[in-house]
N, C-alpha and C positions, 0 to 999 in steps of 0.2 A: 246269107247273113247269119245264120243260125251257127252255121261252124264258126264263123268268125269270133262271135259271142264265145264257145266253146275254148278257141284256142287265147283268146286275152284271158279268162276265167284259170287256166291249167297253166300259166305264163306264173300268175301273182301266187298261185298255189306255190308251184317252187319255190318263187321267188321267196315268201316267207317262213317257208318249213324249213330253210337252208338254216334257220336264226336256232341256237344255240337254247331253247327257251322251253322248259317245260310244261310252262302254264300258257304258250301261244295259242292262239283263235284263229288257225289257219287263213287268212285275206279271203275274202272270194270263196269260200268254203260256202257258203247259203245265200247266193246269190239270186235274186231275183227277177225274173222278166216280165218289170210291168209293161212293156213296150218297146219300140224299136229303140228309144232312144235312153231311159233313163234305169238305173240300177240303182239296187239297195243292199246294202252291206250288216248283217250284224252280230260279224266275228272277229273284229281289230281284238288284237293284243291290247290285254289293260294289263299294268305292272299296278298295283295299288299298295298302303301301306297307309300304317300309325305314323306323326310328328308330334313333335311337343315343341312351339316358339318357346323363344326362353323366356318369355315375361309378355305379359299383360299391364296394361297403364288400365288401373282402376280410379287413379284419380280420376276429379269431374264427376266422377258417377254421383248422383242421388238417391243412390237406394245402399244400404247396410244390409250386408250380408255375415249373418252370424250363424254356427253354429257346426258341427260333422257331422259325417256320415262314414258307416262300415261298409267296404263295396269290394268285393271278392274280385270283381272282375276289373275295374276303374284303380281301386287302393285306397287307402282313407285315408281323406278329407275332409281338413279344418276351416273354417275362414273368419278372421277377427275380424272387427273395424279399428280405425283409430280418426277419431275428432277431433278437432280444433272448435271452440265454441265463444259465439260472446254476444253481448245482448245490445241492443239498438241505441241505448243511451246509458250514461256512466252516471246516473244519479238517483239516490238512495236517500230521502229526506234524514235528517239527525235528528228528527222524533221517531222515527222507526223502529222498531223491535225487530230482531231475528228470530224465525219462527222454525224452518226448517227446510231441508233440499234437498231434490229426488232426480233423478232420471226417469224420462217418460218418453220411452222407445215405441213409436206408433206404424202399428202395422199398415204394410203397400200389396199384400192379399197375396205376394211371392212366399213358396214354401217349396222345400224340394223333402223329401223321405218319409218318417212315421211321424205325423202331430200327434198322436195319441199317446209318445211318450214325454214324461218328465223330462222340463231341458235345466239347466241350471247357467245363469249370466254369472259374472263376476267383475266390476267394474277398477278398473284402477288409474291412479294417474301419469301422465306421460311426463317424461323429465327430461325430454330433449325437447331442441326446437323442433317446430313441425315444418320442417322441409327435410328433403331426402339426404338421406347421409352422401352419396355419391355426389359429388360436388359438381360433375357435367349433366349430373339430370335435372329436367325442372318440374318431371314430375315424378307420382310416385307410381308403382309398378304390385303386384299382386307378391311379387318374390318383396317387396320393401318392409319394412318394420321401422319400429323406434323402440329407445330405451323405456321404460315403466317401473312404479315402483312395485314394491312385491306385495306394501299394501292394500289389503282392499277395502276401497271405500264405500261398495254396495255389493248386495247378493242375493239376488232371489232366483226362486224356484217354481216352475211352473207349467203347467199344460198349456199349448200356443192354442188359440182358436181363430185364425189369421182372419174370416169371413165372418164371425159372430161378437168379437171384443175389436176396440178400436186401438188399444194401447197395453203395453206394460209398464207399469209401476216400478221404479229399483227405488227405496229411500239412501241418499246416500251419508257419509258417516258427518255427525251431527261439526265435529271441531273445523273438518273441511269443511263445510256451509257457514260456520260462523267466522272463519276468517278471510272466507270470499267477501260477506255481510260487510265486516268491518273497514277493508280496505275502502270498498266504494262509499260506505258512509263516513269515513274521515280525508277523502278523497287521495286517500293513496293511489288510487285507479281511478285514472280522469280521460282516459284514451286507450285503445287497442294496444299500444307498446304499452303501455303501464301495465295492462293486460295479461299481457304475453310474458311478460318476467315473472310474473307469481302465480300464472295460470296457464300450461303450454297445452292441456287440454287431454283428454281421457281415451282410454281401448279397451273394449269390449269382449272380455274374455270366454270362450263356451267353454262349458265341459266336456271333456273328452270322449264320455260314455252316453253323450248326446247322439243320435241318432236323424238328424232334421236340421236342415238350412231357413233360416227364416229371412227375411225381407223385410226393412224397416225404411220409411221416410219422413220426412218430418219435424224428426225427432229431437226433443230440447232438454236442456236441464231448468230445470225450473226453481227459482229462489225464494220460499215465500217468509213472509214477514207482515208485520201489523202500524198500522198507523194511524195513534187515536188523534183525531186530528178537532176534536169536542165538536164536528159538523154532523159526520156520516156514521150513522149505526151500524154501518158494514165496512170492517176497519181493516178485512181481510184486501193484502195486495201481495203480489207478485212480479221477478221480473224473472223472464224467459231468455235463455242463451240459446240460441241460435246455431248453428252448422257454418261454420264458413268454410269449413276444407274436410274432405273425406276420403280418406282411402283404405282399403278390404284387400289383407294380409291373407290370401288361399294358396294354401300348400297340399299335397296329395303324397303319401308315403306308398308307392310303386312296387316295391322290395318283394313281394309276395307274387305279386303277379305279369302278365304276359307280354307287361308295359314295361317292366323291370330294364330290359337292354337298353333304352333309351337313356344318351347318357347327356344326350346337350341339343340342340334346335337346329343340329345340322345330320344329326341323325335319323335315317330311313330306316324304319322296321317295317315288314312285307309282311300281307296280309299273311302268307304261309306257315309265319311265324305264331302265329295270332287267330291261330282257328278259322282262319279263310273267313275273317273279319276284320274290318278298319273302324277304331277306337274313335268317338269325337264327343269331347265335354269342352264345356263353357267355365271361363272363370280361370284353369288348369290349363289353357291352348291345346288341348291336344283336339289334335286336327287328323283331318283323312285327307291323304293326299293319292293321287291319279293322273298317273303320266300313259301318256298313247304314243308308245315310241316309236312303230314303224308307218306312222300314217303319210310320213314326209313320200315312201317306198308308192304310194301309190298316184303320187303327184305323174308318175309314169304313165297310167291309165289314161290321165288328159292329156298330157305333153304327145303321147304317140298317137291319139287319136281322137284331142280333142273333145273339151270337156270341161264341167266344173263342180263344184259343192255346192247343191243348193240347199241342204240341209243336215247337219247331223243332231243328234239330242242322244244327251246320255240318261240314262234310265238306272235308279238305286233302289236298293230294297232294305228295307229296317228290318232290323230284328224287334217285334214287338213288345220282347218281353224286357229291351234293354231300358226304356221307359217307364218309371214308376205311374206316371199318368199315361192317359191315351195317347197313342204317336201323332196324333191327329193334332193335339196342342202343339207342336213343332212343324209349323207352319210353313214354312221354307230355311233353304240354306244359305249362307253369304259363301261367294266363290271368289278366290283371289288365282291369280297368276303368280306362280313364283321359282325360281332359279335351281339348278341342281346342288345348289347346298338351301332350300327354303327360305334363301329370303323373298321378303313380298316382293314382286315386279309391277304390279297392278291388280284393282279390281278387273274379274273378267264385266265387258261391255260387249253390246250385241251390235251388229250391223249397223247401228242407229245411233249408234253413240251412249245409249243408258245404259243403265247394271243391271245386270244379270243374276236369277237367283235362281236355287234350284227349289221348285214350289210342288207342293204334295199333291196327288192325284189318287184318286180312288177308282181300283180296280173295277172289273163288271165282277157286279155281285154273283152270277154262277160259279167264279171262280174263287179258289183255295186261298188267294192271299189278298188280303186288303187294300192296301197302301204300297204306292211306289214313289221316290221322286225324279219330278224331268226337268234336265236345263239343257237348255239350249247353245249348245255352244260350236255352232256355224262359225263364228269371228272368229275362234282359238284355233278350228280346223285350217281356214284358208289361213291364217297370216301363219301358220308355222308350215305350211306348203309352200307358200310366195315367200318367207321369207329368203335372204340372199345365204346366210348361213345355218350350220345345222346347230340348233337351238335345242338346248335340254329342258325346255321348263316344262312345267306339270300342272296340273290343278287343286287347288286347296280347298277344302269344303270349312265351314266353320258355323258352330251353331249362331245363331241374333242375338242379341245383346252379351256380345262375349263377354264383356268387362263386367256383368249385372245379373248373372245366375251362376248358376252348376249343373247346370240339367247336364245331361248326357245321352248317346245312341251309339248304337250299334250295326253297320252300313254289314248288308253279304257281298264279299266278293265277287269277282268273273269265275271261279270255278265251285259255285254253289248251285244246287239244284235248279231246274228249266225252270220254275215259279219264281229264283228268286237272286237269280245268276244278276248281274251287272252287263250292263251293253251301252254298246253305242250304236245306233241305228242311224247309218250315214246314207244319203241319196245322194247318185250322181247324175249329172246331167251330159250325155256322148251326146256330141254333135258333130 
């Protein structure tokens, strides 16, 4: 039995050393014998690599993402909002006075770079309608914009303190709030289309030498005015405009760095290329993608002697320092399936039918490195073994809530050190 084992083990050697591949993980190279019947694998060939999807649908989202970041390795990184706003009801008593109107952008405790530096807003107004210029979409996408004027109607300057202050303040310019004021109080504006002709709604501009993405929800423009009404000695009143559509303009300028080749969302850049590292930020799509090209090669091992997958888990290592906060806070990954030019195929689902994620684990603390993450993906191994043809698709990693931060990390390849190398650690089951 023992030669037997010997001679399928120096079969799949060949067989895959024949492949053309300088970053190959010999088959059956560390084979192990946990018993007569079952074997463990954990040297498949990983082909890994950077993508960039060409866009992101940030509409729907609820949270406003404002501000850049300078990033040697990633590239710099802007992200506007632009709001649509209006308030619950269209009426402004004609004893009212016009008092004054601000933006009050109220922090959701999301912050990605240095708070400790000065950021500066700049608020101005939009002068298109707010739907997407591209007339087949219905919504808006991260690459989307609108027209704006160059005036600006508000401007402050500020140190964020996302966890200690609940809001920032903009006052906006005094002539815009009084002719908001007036339309509603001679009822020029008696409805949302009334609305929307004289008021298509605002975008939120950073500065460039901003340094820090912030996070906002909630957030309104607020109208205030006075109403001596000879009852109430507190004559102060306001009306609050509301959010009804929001979408976050993030762009990333590449040109400098390692990311630079990537020219469109169907392009594969190889970890080789890229310091035997795979690129993945939120907001930006760029993604790690992980194809396991000769595993179909060992569907042979069972075909000839009977057998099956009862388990594989792939295994990733962070680079920690690609994380401005602890890697611990990136909790797990979302995995998709997708085609040899990247389109999406599917979320990867397990044996069971639910989704699959790849979720963080901590090392034994005698050893050198922290954190790894493991998903499971048994379902990806058998259905690209069983399937009837030979299938190019790969694995997508993507950070959570891709449409609603910027975090970023940085994945080690399969040919990086024995602490922090990439594997797939597959069991077989001979019968």
């Amino acid at each position: 039995m023992r030669n037997y084992f010997i001679f399928v083990l120096l079969s799949f050697t060949i067989l895959i050393s024949c492949n053309d591949d300088t970053k190959t993980y010999l088959v059956g190279e560390d084979f192990i014998e946990l018993d007569s019947k079952v074997l463990q694998i954990d040297t498949l060939t990983l082909k890994t690599s950077t993508i960039q999807l060409d866009s992101v649908i940030t509409s729907g989202s609820d949270r406003l993402l404002i501000g850049s970041l300078k990033d040697a390795a990633f590239g710099d990184l802007t992200s506007q909002s632009f709001l649509r706003l209006a308030p619950k009801d269209f009426y402004i008593d004609e004893k009212a006075t016009y008092d004054s109107i601000a933006l009050i952008l109220r922090y959701n405790r999301y912050y990605y770079g240095d708070t400790l530096q000065v950021q500066t807003y700049r608020v101005h107004e939009i002068t298109d309608d707010f739907e997407p210029k591209d007339k087949d979409q219905i919504q808006f996408y991260n690459t989307s914009t609108l027209n704006f004027s160059d005036e600006v109607l508000g401007e402050q300057s500020f140190k964020a303190y996302p966890y200690k202050k609940d809001s920032i303040n903009i006052t906006l310019n005094h002539s815009f709030g009084k002719n908001l004021f007036n339309n509603f109080q001679n009822k020029t504006i008696e409805n949302i289309d009334d609305l929307d002709k004289i008021f298509k709604g605002i975008t939120i501009v950073p500065d460039n030498n901003d340094n820090t993405v912030l996070g906002f929800a909630g957030s309104v423009i607020r109208l205030y005015y006075t109403l001596d009404d000879g009852l109430n000695s507190d004559n102060d009143r306001y009306k609050d405009f509301d959010i009804l559509e929001l979408f976050n303009n993030i762009t990333s300028d590449k040109t400098s760095t390692l990311l630079n080749p990537i020219t469109d969302g169907e392009y594969i850049l190889p970890s080789d290329k890229t310091n035997n590292k795979m690129y993945i930020q939120s907001g930006t799509s760029i993604n790690m993608r992980v194809e396991i090209p000769y595993v179909r090669d060992l569907t042979d091992l069972t075909s000839e002697n009977g057998g099956t997958v009862i388990n594989a888990i792939l295994k990733m290592y962070p680079d920690p320092k690609s994380h401005n906060e602890n890697i611990s806070a990136i909790e797990s990954l979302n995995v998709f399936v997708v085609d040899n030019k990247n389109r999406l195929v599917k979320q990867l689902t397990g044996l069971n039918g639910n989704p699959v994620y790849a979720t963080l684990k901590y090392y034994n603390a005698e050893l050198n490195y922290d954190y790894y993450y493991s998903v499971d993906i048994t379902s990806f191994i058998d259905e690209t073994q069983t399937s009837t043809y030979l299938t190019k698709y790969a694995l997508l990693f993507q950070l959570p809530n891709n449409s609603q931060s910027v975090d970023k990390l940085l994945i080690y390849d399969g040919t990086s050190g024995k602490e922090t190398k990439m594997k797939v650690e597959l069991t077989y089951l001979l019968y």
